[in-house]
PAKEBA-362183 format. One record per residue (C-alpha): z negated, y negated, x; residue number from 1. Coordinates in steps of 0.2 Angstrom, whole numbers, plus 2048, in hexadecimal, padded with zeros to 3 digits. Example, Ala and Ser with C-alpha at 12.3 -4.5 7.8 and 13.67 -1.06 7.14 Angstrom:
BEGIN
{w: 7D9&v: 816&u: 83E&k: 1}
{w: 7DC&v: 805&u: 844&k: 2}
This chain:
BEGIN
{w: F60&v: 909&u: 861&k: 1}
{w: F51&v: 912&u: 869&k: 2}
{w: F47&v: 908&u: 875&k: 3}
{w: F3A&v: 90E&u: 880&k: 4}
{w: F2C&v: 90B&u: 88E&k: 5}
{w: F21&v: 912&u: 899&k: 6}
{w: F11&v: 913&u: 88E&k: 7}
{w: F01&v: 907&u: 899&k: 8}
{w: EF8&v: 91A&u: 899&k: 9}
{w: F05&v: 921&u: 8A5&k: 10}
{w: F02&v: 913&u: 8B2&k: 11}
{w: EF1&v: 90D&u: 8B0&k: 12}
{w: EEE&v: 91C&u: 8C0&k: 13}
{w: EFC&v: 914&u: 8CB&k: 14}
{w: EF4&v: 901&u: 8C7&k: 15}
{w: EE4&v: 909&u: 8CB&k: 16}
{w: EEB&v: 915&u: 8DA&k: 17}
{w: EF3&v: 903&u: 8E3&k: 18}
{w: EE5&v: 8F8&u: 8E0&k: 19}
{w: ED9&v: 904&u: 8E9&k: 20}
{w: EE8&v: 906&u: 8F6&k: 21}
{w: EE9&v: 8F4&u: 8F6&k: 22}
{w: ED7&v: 8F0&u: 8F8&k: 23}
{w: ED3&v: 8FC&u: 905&k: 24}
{w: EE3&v: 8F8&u: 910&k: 25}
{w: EDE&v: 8E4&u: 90E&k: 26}
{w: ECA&v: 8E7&u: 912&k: 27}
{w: ED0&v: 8F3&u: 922&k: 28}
{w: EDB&v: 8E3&u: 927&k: 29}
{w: ECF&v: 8D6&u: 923&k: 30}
{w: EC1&v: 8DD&u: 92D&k: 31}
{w: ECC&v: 8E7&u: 93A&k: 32}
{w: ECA&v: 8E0&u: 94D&k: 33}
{w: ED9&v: 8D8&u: 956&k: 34}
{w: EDD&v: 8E9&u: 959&k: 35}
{w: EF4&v: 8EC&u: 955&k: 36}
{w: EF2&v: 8FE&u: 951&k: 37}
{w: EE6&v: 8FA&u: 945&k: 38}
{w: EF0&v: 8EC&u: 93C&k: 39}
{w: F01&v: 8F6&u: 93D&k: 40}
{w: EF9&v: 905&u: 935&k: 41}
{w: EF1&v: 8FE&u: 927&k: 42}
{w: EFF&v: 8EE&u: 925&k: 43}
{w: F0C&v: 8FB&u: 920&k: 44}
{w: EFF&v: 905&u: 916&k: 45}
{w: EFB&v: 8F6&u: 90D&k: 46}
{w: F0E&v: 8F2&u: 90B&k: 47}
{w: F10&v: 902&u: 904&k: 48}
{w: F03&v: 901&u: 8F8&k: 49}
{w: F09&v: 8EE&u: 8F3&k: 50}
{w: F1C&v: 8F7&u: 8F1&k: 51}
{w: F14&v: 903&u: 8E4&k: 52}
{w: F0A&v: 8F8&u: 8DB&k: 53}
{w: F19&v: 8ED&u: 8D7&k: 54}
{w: F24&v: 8FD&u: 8D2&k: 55}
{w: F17&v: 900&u: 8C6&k: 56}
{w: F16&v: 8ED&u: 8BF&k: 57}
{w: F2B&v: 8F1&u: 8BE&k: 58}
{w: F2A&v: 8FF&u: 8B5&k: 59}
{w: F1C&v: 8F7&u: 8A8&k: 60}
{w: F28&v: 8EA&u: 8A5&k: 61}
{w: F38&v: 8F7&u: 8A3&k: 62}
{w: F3E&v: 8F8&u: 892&k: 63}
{w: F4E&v: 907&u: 88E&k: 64}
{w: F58&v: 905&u: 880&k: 65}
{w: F64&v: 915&u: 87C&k: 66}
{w: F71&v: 911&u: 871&k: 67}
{w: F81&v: 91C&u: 86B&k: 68}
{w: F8A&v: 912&u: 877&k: 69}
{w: F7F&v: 910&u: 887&k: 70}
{w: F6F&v: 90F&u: 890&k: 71}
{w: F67&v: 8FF&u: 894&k: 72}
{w: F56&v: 8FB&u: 8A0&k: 73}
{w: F51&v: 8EB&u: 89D&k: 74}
{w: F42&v: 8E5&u: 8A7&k: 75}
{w: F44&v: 8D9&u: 8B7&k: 76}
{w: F59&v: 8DA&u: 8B7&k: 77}
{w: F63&v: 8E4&u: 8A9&k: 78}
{w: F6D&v: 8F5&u: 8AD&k: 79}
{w: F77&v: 8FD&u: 8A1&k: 80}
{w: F81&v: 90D&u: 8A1&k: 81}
{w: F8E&v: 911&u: 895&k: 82}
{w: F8C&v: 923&u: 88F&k: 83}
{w: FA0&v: 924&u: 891&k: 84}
{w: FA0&v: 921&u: 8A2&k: 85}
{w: F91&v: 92E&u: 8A8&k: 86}
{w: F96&v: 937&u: 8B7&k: 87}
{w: F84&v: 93C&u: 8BF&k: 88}
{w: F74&v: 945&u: 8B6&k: 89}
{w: F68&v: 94D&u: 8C1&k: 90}
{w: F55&v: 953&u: 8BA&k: 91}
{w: F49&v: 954&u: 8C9&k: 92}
{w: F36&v: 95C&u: 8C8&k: 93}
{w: F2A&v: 954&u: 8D3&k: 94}
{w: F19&v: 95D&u: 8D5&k: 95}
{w: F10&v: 96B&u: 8DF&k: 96}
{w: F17&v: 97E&u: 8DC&k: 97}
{w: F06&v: 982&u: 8D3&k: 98}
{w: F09&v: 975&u: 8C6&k: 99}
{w: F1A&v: 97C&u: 8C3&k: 100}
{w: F14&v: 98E&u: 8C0&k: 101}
{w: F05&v: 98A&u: 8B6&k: 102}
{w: F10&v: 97F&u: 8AB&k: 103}
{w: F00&v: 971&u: 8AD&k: 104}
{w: F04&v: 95E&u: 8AA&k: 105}
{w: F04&v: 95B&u: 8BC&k: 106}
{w: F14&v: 955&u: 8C5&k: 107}
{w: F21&v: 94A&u: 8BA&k: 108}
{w: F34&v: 94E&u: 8B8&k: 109}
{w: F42&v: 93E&u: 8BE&k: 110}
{w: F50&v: 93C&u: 8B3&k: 111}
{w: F5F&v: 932&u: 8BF&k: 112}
{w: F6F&v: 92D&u: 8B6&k: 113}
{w: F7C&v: 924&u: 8BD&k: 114}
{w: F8E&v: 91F&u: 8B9&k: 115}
{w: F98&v: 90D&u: 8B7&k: 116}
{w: F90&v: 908&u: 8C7&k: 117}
{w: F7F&v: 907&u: 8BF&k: 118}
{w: F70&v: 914&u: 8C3&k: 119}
{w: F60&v: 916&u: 8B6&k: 120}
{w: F55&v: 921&u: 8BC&k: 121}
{w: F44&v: 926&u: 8B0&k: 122}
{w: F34&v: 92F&u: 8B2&k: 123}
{w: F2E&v: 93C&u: 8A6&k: 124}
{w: F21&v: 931&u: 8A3&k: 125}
{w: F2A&v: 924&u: 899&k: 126}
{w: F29&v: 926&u: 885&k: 127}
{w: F38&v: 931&u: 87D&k: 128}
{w: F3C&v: 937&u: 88E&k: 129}
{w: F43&v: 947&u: 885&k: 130}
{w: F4F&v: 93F&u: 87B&k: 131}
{w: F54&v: 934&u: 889&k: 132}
{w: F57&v: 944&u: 892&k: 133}
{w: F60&v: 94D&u: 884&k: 134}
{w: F6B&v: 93A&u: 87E&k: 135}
{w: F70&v: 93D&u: 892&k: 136}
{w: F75&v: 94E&u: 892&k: 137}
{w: F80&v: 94C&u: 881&k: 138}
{w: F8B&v: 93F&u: 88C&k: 139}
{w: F8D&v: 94A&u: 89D&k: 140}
{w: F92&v: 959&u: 890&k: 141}
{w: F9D&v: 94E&u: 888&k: 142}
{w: FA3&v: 945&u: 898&k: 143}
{w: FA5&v: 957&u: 89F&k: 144}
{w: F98&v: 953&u: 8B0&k: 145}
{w: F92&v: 964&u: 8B5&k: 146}
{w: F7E&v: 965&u: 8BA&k: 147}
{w: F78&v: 96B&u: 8C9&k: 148}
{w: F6C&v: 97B&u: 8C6&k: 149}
{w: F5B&v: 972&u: 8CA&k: 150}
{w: F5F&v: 966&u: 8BD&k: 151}
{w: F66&v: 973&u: 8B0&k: 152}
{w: F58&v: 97C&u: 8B0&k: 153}
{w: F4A&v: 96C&u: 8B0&k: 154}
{w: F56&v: 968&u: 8A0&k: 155}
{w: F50&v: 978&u: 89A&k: 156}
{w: F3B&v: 979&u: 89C&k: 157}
{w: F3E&v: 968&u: 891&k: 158}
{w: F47&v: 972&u: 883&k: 159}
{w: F59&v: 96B&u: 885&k: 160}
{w: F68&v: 978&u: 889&k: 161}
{w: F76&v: 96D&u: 893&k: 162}
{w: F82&v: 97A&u: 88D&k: 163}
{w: F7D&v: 978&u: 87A&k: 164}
{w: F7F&v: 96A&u: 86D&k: 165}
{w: F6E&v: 969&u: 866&k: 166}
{w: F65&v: 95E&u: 85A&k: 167}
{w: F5B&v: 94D&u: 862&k: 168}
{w: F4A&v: 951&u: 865&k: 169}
{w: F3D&v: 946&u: 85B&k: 170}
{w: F3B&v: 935&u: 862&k: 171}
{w: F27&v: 932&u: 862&k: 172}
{w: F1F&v: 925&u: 85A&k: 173}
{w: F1B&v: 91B&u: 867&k: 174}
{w: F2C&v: 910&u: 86A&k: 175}
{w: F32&v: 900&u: 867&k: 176}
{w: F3E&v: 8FE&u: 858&k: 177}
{w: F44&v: 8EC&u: 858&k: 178}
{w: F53&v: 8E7&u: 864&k: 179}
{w: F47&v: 8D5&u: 865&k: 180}
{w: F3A&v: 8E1&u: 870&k: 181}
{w: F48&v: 8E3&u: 87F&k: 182}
């Protein structure tokens, strides 16, 4: 069993991205007039801002186990996903045209996998997101689900052929080995 995480580095911008959004949103409110457009703008802003900063505190708590047999999240509630019963991979890229073409480490990739009634979905930002990758396209080879050409080729500029069987990719360091940690 390989368990991984998203690493604190990779959220410390979004904690620091809501608490300024939060702060901002909640001085504008706290000082704003009795005027209703004001409170309706910046009461959904601040909304918005409160909904990202606990999808960051979910994802810091999120814990993914890959086994043989499945793939488990464990943070707030526990979904698994049998690798025999895999029926949807898709590989989306999420950043501006120039950070695509000048290959820099803007933007972030989002693995969705679904199947069995249960839905994981992973940023590139989470530790052995790689192997997660490759582990999940070994099962829609094996489970014969064809990929959509966006995905296949996102599969690709991370070094994994859907069409091939290749060896895992390293798993790095940083990971949690002992089932205790889920």
């Amino acid at each position: 069993m390989n368990v991984f995480r998203y690493p604190a580095k990779s959220l410390i911008g979004d904690y620091i991205r809501s608490g300024i959004g939060l702060a901002v949103g909640l001085g504008v409110l706290a000082s704003a007039s009795s005027s209703i457009t004001i409170v309706i703008i910046f009461g959904a802003l601040t909304a918005l801002f409160l909904a990202f900063g606990l999808r960051t505190v979910k994802r810091q708590m999120l814990r993914v186990a890959v086994t043989d047999e499945d793939i488990r999240g464990v943070g707030l509630g526990t979904r698994a996903l049998p690798w025999g019963r895999l029926d949807r991979l898709e590989l989306r890229y999420y950043g501006t045209r120039r950070q695509r073409v000048r290959e820099s480490s803007g933007g972030f990739m989002q693995l969705t996998l679904a199947g069995a009634g249960a839905t994981v979905t992973l940023e590139s930002s989470i530790d052995g997101f790689e192997y997660i990758a490759w582990r999940a396209t070994k099962a829609a080879r094996e489970n014969g689900v064809s990929l959509d050409s966006a995905s296949a080729g996102n599969l690709l500029e991370l070094g994994i052929d859907a069409d091939a069987d290749q060896p895992a990719p390293q798993i790095p360091a940083p990971q949690i080995k002992a089932p205790s940690d889920l």
